[in-house]
C-alpha positions as CSV (number, residue, x, y, z in Angstrom):
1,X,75.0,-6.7,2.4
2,X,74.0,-6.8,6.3
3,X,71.6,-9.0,7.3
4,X,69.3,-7.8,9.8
5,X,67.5,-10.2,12.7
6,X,64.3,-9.9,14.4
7,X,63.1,-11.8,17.6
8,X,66.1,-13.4,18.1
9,X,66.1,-16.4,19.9
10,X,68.7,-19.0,21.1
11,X,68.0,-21.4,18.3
12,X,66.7,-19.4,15.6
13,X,65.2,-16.3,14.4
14,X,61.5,-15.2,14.0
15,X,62.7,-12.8,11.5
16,X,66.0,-12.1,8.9
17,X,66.2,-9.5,6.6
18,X,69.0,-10.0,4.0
19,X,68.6,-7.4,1.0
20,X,65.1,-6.9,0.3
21,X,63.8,-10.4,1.0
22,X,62.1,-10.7,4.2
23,X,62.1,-14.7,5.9
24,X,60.5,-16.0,8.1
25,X,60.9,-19.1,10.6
26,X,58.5,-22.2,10.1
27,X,55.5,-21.0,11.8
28,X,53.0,-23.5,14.0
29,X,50.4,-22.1,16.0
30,X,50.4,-21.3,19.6
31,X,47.5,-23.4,21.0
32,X,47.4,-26.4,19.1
33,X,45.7,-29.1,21.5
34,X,42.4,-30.2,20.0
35,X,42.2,-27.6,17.5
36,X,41.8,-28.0,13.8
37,X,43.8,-27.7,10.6
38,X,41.4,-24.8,10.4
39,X,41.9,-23.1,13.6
40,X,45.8,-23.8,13.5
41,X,46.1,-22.3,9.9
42,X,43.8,-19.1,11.2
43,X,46.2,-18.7,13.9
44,X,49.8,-19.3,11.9
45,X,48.2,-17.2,9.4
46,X,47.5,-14.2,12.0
47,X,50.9,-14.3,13.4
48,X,52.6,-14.3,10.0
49,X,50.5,-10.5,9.0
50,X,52.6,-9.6,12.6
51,X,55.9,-10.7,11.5
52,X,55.4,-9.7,8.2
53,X,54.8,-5.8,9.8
54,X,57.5,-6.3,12.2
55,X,59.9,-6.6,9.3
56,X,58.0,-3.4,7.4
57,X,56.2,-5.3,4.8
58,X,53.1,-7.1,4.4
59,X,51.3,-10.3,3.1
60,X,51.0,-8.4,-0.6
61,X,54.8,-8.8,-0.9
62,X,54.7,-12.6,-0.6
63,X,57.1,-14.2,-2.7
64,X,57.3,-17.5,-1.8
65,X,55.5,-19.9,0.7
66,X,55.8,-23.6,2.0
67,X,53.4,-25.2,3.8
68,X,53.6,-28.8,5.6
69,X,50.6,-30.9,6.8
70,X,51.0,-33.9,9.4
71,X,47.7,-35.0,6.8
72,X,47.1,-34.1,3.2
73,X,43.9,-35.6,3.5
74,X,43.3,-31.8,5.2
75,X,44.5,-30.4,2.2
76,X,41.0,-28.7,1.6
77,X,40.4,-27.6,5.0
78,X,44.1,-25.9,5.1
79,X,43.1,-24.3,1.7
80,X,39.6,-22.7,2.4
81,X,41.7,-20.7,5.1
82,X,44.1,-19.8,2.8
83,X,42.0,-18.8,0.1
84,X,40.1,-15.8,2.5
85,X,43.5,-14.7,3.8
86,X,45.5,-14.3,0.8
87,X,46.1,-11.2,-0.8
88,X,44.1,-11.8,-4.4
89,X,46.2,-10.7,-7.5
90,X,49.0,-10.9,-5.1
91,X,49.4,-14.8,-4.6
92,X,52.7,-16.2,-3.7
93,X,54.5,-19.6,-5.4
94,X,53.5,-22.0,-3.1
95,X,54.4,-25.6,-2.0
96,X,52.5,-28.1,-0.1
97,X,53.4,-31.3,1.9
98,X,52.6,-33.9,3.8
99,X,55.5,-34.5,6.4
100,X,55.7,-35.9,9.7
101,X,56.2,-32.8,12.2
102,X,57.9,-32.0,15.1
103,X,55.0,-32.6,17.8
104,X,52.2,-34.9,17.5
105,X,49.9,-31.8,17.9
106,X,50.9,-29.7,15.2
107,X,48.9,-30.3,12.2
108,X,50.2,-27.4,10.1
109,X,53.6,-25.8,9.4
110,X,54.2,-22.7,7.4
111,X,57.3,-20.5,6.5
112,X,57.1,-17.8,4.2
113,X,59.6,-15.4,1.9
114,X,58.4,-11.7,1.3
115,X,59.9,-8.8,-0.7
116,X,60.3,-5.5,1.4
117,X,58.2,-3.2,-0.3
């Protein structure tokens, strides 16, 4: 079975296709000084719809999805994002966590597993 890469970088891949699961890389969001759990999740959350159509599928295929917050105390903020993007009747299995990340400004990590439709 090939596996099939997308954005490519030196370190890791945005993208890898290997059969019909589509993964992607632990997504934070771009501008992340002063913003909110809100805001950050909005903008991972945006970015992972354009990966997701980069790789020919879409946030209805989710299959699986972790998420890691620097605070679960904004567990409920992170959520009430969530809720209005996800695809309803379509939700993925899901895991959340509180875990230190890898810069003191990133409040929200998310990586996600879709299905190729």
């Amino acid at each position: 079975m090939a596996i099939r890469r997308i954005h490519v970088g030196p370190r890791m891949s945005g993208i890898v296709i290997n059969g019909n699961n589509v993964h992607l890389s632990g997504m934070t969001a771009a501008k992340r000084e002063g913003r909110s759990v809100a805001d950050q999740t909005r903008d991972i959350l945006a970015r992972i719809d354009e990966l997701l159509a980069d790789a020919g599928t879409s946030k209805e295929h989710l299959v699986q999805v972790n998420i890691w917050l620097s605070d679960i105390g904004t567990f409920n903020e992170m959520n009430a994002v969530w809720d209005q993007w996800v695809s309803p009747g379509n939700t993925p299995a899901r895991a959340t966590v509180e875990a230190r990340l890898a810069l003191p400004d990133i409040k929200v990590e998310i990586q996600v597993l879709a299905a190729l439709p």
